[in-house]
KELOSE-470257 format. One line per field, with one value per residue (C-alpha): residue in three letters; residue number from 1; x, y, z. Coordinates in steps of 0.5 Angstrom, whole numbers, plus 500, padded with zeros to 3 digits. Example, Ala and Ser with C-alpha at 12.3 -4.5 7.8 and 13.67 -1.06 7.14 Angstrom:
# KELOSE-470257
rest	ALA;SER;
nr	1;2;
c1	525;527;
c2	491;498;
c3	516;514;
END
This chain:
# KELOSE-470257
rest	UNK;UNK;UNK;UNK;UNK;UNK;UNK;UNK;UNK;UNK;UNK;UNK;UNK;UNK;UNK;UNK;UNK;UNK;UNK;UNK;UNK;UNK;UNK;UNK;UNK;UNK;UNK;UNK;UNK;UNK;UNK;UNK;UNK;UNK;UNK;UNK;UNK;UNK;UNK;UNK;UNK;UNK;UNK;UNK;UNK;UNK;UNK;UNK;UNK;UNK;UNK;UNK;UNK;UNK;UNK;UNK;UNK;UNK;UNK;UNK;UNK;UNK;UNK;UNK;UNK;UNK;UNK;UNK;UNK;UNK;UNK;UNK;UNK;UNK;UNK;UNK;UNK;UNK;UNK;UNK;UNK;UNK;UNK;UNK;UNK;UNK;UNK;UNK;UNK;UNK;UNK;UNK;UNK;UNK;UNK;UNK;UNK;UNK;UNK;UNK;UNK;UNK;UNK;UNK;UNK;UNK;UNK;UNK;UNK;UNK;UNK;UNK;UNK;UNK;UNK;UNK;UNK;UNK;UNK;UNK;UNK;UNK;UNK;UNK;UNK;UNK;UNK;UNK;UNK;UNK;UNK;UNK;UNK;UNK;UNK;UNK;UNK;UNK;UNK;UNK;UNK;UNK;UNK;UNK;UNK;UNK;UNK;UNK;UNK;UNK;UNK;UNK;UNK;UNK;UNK;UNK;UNK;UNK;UNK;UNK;UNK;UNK;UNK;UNK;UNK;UNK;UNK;UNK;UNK;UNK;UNK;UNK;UNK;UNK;UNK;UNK;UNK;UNK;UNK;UNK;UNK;UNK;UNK;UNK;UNK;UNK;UNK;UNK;UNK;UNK;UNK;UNK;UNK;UNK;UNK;UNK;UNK;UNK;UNK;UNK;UNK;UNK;UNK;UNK;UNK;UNK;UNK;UNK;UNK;UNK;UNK;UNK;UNK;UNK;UNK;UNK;UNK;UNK;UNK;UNK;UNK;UNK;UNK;UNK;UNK;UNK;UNK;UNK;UNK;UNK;UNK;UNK;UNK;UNK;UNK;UNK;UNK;UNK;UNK;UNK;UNK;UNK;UNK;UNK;UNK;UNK;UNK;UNK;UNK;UNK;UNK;UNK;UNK;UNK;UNK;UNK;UNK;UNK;UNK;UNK;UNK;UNK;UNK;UNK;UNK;UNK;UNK;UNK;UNK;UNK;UNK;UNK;UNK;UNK;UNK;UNK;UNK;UNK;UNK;UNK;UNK;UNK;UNK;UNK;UNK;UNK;UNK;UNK;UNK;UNK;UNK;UNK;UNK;UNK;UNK;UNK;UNK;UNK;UNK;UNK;UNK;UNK;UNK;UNK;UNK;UNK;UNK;UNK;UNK;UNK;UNK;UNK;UNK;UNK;UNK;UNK;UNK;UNK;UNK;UNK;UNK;UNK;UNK;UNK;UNK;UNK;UNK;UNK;UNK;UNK;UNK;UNK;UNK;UNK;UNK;UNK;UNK;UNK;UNK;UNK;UNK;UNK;UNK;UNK;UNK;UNK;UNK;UNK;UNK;UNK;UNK;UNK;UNK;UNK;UNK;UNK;UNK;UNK;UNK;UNK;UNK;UNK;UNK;UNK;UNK;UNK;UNK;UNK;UNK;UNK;UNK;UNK;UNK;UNK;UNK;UNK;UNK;UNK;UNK;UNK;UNK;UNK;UNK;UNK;UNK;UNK;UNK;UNK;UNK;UNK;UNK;UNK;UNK;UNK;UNK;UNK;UNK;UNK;UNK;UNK;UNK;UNK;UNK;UNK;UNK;UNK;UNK;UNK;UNK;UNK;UNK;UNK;UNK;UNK;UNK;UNK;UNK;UNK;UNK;UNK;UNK;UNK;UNK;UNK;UNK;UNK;UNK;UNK;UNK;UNK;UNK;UNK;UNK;UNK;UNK;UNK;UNK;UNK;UNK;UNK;UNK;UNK;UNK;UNK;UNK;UNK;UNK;UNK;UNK;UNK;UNK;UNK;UNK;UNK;UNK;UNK;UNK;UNK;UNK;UNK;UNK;UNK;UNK;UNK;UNK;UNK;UNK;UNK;UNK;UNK;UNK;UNK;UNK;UNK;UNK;UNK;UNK;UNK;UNK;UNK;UNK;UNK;UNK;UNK;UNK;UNK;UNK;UNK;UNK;UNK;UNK;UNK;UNK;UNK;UNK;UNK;UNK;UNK;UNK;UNK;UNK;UNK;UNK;UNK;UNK;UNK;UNK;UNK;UNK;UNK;UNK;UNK;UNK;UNK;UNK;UNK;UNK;UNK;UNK;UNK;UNK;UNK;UNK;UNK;UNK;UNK;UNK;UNK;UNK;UNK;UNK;UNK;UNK;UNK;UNK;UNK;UNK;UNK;UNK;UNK;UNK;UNK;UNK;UNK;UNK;UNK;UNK;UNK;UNK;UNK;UNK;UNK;UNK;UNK;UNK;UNK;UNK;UNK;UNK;UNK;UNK;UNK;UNK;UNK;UNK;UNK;UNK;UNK;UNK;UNK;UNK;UNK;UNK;UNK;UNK;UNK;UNK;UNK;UNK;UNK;UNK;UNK;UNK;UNK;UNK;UNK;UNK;UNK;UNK;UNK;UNK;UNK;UNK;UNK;UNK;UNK;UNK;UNK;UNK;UNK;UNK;UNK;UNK;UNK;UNK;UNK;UNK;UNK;UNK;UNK;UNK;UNK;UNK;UNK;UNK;UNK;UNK;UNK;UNK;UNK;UNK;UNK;UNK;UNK;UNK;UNK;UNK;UNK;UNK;UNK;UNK;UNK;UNK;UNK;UNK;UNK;UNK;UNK;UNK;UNK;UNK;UNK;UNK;UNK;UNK;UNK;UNK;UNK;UNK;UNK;UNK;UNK;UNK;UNK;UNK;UNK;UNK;UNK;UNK;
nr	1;2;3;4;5;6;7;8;9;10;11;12;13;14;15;16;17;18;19;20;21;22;23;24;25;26;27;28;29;30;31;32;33;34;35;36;37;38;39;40;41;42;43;44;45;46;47;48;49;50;51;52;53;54;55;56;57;58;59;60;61;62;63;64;65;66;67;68;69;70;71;72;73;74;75;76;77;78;79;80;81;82;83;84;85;86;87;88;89;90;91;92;93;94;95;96;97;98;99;100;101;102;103;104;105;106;107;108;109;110;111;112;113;114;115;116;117;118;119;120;121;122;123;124;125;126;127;128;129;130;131;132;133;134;135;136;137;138;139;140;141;142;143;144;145;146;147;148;149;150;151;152;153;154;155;156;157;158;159;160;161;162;163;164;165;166;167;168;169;170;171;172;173;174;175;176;177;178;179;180;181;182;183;184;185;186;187;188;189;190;191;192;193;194;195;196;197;198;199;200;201;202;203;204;205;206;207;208;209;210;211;212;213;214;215;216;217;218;219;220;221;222;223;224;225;226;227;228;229;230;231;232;233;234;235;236;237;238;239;240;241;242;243;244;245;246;247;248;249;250;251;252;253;254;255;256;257;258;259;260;261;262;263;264;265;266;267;268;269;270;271;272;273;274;275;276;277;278;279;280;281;282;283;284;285;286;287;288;289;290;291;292;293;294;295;296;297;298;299;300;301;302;303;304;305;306;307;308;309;310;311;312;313;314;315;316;317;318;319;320;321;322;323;324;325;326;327;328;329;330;331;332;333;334;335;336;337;338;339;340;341;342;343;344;345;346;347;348;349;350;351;352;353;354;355;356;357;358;359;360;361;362;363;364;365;366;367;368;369;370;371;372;373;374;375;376;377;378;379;380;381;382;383;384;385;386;387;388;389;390;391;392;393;394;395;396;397;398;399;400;401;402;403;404;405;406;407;408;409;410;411;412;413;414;415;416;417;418;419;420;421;422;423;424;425;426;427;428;429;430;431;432;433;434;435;436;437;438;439;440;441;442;443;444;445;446;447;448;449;450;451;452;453;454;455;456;457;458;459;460;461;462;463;464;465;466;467;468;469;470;471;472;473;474;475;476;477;478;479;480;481;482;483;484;485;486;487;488;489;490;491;492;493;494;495;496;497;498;499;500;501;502;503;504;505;506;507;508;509;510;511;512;513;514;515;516;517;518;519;520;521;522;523;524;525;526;527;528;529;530;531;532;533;534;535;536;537;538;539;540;541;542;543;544;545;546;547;548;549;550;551;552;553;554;555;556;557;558;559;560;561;562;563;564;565;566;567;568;569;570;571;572;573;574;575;576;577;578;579;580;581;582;583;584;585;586;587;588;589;590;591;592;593;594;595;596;597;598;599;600;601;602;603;604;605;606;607;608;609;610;611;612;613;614;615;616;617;618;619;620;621;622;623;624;625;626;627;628;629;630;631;632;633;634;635;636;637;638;639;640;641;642;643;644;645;646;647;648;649;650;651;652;653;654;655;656;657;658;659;
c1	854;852;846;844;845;841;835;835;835;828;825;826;824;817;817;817;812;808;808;809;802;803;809;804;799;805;807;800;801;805;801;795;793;791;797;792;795;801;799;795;802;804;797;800;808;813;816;821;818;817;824;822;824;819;815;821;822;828;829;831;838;839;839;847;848;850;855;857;858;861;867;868;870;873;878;879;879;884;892;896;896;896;890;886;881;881;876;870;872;871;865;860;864;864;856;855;861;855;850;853;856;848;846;851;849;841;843;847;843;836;840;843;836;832;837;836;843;844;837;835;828;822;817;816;817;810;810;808;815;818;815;816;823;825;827;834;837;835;840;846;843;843;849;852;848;852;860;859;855;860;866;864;863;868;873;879;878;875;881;884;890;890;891;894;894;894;887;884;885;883;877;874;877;872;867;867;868;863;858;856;856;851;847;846;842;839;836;833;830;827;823;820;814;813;819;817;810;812;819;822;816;817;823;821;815;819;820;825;830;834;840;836;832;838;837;829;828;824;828;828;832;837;839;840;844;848;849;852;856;860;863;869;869;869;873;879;878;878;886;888;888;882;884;880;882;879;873;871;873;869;863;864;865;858;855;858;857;850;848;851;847;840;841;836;842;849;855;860;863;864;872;872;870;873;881;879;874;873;870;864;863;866;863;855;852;846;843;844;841;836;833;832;827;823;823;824;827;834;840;841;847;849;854;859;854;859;854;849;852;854;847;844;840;843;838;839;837;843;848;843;839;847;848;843;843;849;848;841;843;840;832;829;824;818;816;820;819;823;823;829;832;828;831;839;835;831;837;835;827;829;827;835;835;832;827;823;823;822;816;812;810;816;817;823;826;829;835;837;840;845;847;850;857;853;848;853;857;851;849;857;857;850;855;859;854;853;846;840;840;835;832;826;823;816;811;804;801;806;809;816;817;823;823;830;832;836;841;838;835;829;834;838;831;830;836;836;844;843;837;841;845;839;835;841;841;833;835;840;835;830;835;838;831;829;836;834;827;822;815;814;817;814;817;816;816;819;822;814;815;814;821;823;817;817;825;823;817;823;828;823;821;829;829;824;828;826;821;820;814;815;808;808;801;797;791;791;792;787;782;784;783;777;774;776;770;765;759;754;759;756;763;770;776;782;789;796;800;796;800;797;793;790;786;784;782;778;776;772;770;765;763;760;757;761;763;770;771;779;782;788;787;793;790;784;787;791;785;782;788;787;779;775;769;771;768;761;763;769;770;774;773;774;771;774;768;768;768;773;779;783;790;797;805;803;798;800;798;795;789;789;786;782;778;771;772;771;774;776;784;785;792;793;801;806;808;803;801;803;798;797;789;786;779;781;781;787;788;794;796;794;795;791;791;795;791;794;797;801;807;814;812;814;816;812;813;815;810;804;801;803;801;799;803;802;798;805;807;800;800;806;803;796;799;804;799;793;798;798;802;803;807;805;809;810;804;800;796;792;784;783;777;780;786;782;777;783;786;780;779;785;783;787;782;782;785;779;780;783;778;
c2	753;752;748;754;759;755;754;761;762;758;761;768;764;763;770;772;765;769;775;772;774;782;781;779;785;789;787;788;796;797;796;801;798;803;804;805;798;802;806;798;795;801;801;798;803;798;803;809;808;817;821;825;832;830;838;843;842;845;847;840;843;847;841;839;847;846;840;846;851;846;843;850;854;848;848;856;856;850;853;846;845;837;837;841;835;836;830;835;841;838;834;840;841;834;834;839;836;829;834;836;829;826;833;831;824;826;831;827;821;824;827;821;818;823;822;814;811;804;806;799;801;804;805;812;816;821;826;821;817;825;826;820;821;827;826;823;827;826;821;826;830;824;822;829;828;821;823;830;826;820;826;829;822;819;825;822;817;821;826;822;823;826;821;812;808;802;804;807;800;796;800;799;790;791;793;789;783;783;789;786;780;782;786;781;778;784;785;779;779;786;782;778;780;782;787;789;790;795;798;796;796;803;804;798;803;806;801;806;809;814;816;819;813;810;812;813;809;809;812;805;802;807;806;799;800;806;800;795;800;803;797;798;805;804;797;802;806;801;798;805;805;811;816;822;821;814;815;820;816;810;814;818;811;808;814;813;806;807;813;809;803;806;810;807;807;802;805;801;798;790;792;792;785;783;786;783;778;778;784;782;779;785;790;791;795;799;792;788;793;794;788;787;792;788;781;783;777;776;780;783;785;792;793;786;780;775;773;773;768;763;763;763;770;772;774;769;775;779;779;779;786;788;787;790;795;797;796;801;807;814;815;819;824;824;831;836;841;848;852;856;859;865;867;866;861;857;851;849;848;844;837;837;840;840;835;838;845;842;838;844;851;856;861;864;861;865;860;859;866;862;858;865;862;857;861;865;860;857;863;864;857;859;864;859;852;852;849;847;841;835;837;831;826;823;819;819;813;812;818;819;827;831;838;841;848;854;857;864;867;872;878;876;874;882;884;886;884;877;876;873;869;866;865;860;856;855;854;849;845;844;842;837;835;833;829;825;824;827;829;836;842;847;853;855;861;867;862;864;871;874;876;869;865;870;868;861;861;865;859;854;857;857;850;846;839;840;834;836;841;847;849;855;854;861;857;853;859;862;856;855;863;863;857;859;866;864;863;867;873;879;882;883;888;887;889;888;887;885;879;874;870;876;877;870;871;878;875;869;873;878;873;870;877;878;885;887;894;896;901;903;907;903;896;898;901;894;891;895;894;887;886;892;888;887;894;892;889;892;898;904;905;909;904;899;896;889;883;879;882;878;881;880;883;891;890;895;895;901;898;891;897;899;893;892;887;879;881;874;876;871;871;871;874;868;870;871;878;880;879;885;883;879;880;877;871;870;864;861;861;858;852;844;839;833;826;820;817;822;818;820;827;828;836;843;847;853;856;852;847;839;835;841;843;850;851;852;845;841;843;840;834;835;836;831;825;828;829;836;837;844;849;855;860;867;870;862;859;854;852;854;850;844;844;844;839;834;836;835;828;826;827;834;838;846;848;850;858;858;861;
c3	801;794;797;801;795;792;797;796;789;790;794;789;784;789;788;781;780;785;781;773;772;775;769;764;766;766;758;756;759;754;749;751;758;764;767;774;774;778;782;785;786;790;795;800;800;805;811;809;801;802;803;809;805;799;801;802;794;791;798;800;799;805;808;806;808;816;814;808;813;819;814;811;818;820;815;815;822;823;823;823;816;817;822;816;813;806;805;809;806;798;800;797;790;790;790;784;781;782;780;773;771;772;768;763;762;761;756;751;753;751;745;743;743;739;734;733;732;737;741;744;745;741;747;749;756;758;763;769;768;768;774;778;777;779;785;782;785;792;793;793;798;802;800;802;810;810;809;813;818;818;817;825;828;826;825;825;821;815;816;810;806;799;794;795;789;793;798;791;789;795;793;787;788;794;790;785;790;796;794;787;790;795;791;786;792;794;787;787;793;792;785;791;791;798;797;789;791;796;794;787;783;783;780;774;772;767;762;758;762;762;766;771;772;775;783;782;788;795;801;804;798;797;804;802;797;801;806;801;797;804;805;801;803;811;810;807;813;817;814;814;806;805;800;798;791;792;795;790;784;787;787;781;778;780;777;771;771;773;768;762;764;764;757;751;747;746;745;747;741;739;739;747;748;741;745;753;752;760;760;759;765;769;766;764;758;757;753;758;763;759;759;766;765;760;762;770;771;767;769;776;777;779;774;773;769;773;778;773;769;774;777;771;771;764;759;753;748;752;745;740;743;744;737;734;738;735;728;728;724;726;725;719;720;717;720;722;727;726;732;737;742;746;752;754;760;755;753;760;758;752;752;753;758;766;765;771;767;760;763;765;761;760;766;769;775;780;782;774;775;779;772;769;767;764;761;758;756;752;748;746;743;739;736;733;732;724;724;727;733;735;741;741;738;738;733;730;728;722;722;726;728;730;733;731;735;730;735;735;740;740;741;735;731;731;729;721;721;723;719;713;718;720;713;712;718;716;709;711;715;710;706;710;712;705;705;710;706;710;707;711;716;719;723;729;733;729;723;720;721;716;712;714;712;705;704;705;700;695;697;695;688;687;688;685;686;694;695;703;704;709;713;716;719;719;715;721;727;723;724;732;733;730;733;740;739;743;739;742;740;734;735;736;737;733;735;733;728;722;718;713;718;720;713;713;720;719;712;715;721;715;713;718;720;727;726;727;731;730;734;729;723;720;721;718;712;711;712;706;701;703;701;700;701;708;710;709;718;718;722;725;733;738;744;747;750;747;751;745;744;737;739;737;737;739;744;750;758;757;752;756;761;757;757;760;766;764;758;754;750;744;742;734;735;735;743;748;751;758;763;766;768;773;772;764;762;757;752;749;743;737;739;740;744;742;742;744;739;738;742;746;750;755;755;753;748;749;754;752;757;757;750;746;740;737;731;726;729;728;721;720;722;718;712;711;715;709;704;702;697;698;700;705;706;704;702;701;705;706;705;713;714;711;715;721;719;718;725;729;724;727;733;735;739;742;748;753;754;761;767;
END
């Protein structure tokens, strides 16, 4: 038997001789190497690496309906009480139970993350890893079509009591006996580089896991899993000692185990293994797991390092990158980013929240009107929430930057009774951002409107002792919105709500000679007061037949129609106008496209494509990455022109007007 075993480890380690130099490439990925180098090792996908339902989207879930269906009317229908089957009847909440745990886990995994404390990895994530994963919940559909399946052919058998103490135990001793073993050499053999070519490469393509990593696989492999981990749960049926709290248990325990496994933090404290020291090779921790992800060819087992350690796979760095793990306090920003809620669904947009909603633009969906109790349970929690939140993290060359969310929404923004409360939690931030030493915080969304950024600016002056900066970034949407007029025009049409920005914008824009036409005689009085010189090219009109239109907050539908066909609508406002023309084009709002060396995104803000950052947020950066050491908000503001230059030397680029 051991020369077996042997033989075989051998012929493993031929694969991974094979594949070291594929390794090598790998590691040097990292460091800045194309990484078309993946889409290579998949060139040659081996059989059933798509999931059949990969077109239906979200509507891959009617595909458990029937079995819901089926389970459901059986039991209803069903008047002997003993004859009703239970295990059926719960297969469907156990799914979104399934659903939730998951969901959990990549909340307070990302969470955690962000903050800093015991993270195992500096390496970023970015939208490709974000895409590539979210087919993670594919295997609970599965998993739902197996126990129904299983449910109707072997109807009997599945018809199962509630609870055993002692199947529930043959269960999990099951498990940790024969499918760990069993999977620890089908790991192995999937590093082999026929198999890893074909199927596993696809799951080692992300360096840094998060919980949703942990099913991220081709079909192919997860029915080979699936296979591995029935045995316990058939086996019980077979003796006669399956359970329904046995079976749910062993799959929840998997989730837990594998969730907690593929997070890029340590939690699991020294005292654990310092009580029982056994324990460490029955059960895994994130460190161990995680290393198999960077040396590729340590640390195979699924949950128990037992066999690792008795075939000589574990990793020789596996206590110290455990260890110093737990002694990494939580990260201190450079930069913070101050935004907040906007509408009662747009927790589920946070980077905290749906990784495949908060990956794409900010647009209500249909289906998450069904997460009301949810919803509604998040906004009472706002209520009570006493200081703003980590929502993400990310770098930019030296620079470590945050994004934290006041727990406001919009509605609660415009209310005048809530504006004193959310002054405080705004005051409070910037009071505990310059504790943890950073250089700079920029408001974001309605943080820099007006009566907000003026009490700011007030709350700076009171204290003096404050060494952070904070920027609300009006020099800089005043230089974007400027750069976005084409060149070719002689004048524009302002309307909407005029603000600082709007001086400087107007200012800029006389100067060059553009003649700025204003349709409100309010705006244009505003613009007087402002600077009476500007009336050599501003004027008063009642035309609206010009083909650039400056708009911001009033903006009506009625105007919008007003406008000629071909009409280019660039946003000033902090929100962006309802698009209510398809002969139009409409621009975002100011905002830019972040460079590479901006590091970690892997979300959108708000409603701005992917890698680009509102103005408020890139000034932030610009000022504490050059060094300007001044405040801007209230009433000051920057020098436009050489904060835009400082954002286009630093490699931050405008976004194309969209056609």
């Amino acid at each position: 038997m051991y020369e077996c075993l042997k033989a075989i480890s051998e012929f493993f380690e031929f694969g991974y001789i094979y594949t070291y130099k594929g390794i090598d490439i790998l590691v040097e990925l990292q460091k800045g190497i194309r990484k078309e180098w993946w889409s290579n090792m998949a060139s040659k996908p081996g059989i059933l690496s798509d999931w059949p339902w990969k077109s239906m989207g979200n509507f891959k879930y009617a595909l458990v309906v029937p079995g819901a269906i089926y389970s459901t009317y059986s039991f209803i229908m069903c008047k002997d009480e003993n004859e009703r089957n239970w295990f059926m009847f719960l297969v469907l909440p156990f799914l979104v139970f399934r659903l939730i745990h998951y969901q959990l886990w990549i909340s307070y995994s990302r969470y955690r993350t962000a903050k800093g404390n015991n993270r195992i990895l500096d390496k970023s994530i970015d939208f490709d890893q974000v895409d590539r994963e979210r087919s993670w919940d594919d295997q609970i559909i599965l998993n739902g079509i197996l126990f129904y399946g299983a449910g109707i052919v072997l109807k009997d058998q599945f018809n199962m009591p509630f609870f055993k103490a002692d199947g529930t135990l043959i269960i999990l001793l099951l498990h940790w006996g024969p499918a760990e073993f069993l999977y620890y050499w089908l790991h192995r053999a999937l590093h082999h580089h026929y198999l890893y070519a074909r199927y596993h490469s696809h799951h080692h393509s992300s360096i840094v896991t998060e919980p949703n990593t942990s099913f991220v696989h081709p079909m192919a492999e997860v029915l080979a899993y699936y296979g591995l981990l029935l045995i316990p749960t058939l086996l019980s049926v077979y003796i006669g000692k399956a359970n329904i709290v046995g079976v749910f248990t062993y799959v929840t325990v998997i989730d837990f185990l594998n969730n907690m496994g593929h997070c890029n933090f340590e939690f699991i404290p020294q005292w654990f293994y310092t009580i029982f020291p056994p324990l460490k090779y029955i059960v895994y921790n994130p460190s161990f797991h995680s290393l198999h992800h960077t040396q590729f060819r340590t640390n195979y087992t699924l949950f128990c390092p037992l066999y690792d350690y008795v075939y000589g796979t574990v990793d020789k760095s596996t206590d110290s990158v455990y260890e110093n793990a737990l002694k990494r306090e939580a990260e201190s920003p450079d930069v913070v980013h101050l935004s907040h809620l906007t509408t009662p669904d747009s927790i589920y947009h946070l980077p905290l929240g749906f990784p495949s909603l908060s990956s794409k633009p900010q647009v209500s969906k249909w289906y998450l009107l069904f997460m009301w109790p949810v919803t509604v349970w998040s906004m009472l929690l706002t209520w009570v929430l006493g200081h703003a939140f980590i929502s993400e993290r990310s770098a930019f060359k030296k620079l470590k930057l945050q994004a934290w969310v006041v727990p406001k929404y919009n509605m609660q923004y415009s209310s005048k009774w809530q504006r004193e409360t959310i002054s405080k939690l705004i005051e409070q931030a910037i009071r505990d951002a310059d504790k943890k030493g950073a250089k700079g915080l920029s408001l974001g969304l309605l943080n820099q409107h007006e009566v907000f950024s003026r009490n700011v600016e007030l709350y700076m002056k009171r204290n003096p002792q404050l060494k952070i900066k904070v920027v609300d970034g009006s020099s800089l949407a005043a230089a974007i919105v400027l750069n976005s007029i084409p060149k070719e025009t002689t004048q524009v049409l302002l309307r909407g709500r005029v603000s600082k920005d709007v001086y400087v914008l107007v200012q800029a824009l006389c100067q060059k000679g553009i003649k700025v036409l204003t349709v409100q005689e309010d705006e244009y009085k505003k613009l007087l007061k402002f600077d009476n010189k500007l009336q050599s090219n501003l004027f008063l009109s009642e035309r609206y037949d010009t083909k650039v239109w400056l708009v911001g907050d009033g903006l009506t539908d009625k105007e919008q129609f007003k406008a000629p066909k071909g009409t280019i609508f660039i946003p000033f406002s902090i929100f962006p106008p309802k698009k209510v023309r398809k002969d139009c084009y409409y621009h975002t709002t100011p905002a830019m496209v972040a460079p590479a060396s901006v590091e970690n995104l892997h979300s959108c803000e708000d409603w701005l494509p992917r890698r680009a950052m509102s103005a408020s947020r890139v000034a932030g950066i610009i000022h504490a990455s050059e060094g300007f050491d001044v405040n801007e908000c209230g009433g000051t503001i920057f020098s436009v022109d050489k904060v835009w230059e400082a954002s286009l030397e630093n490699g931050f680029r405008p976004l194309p007007i969209s056609t």
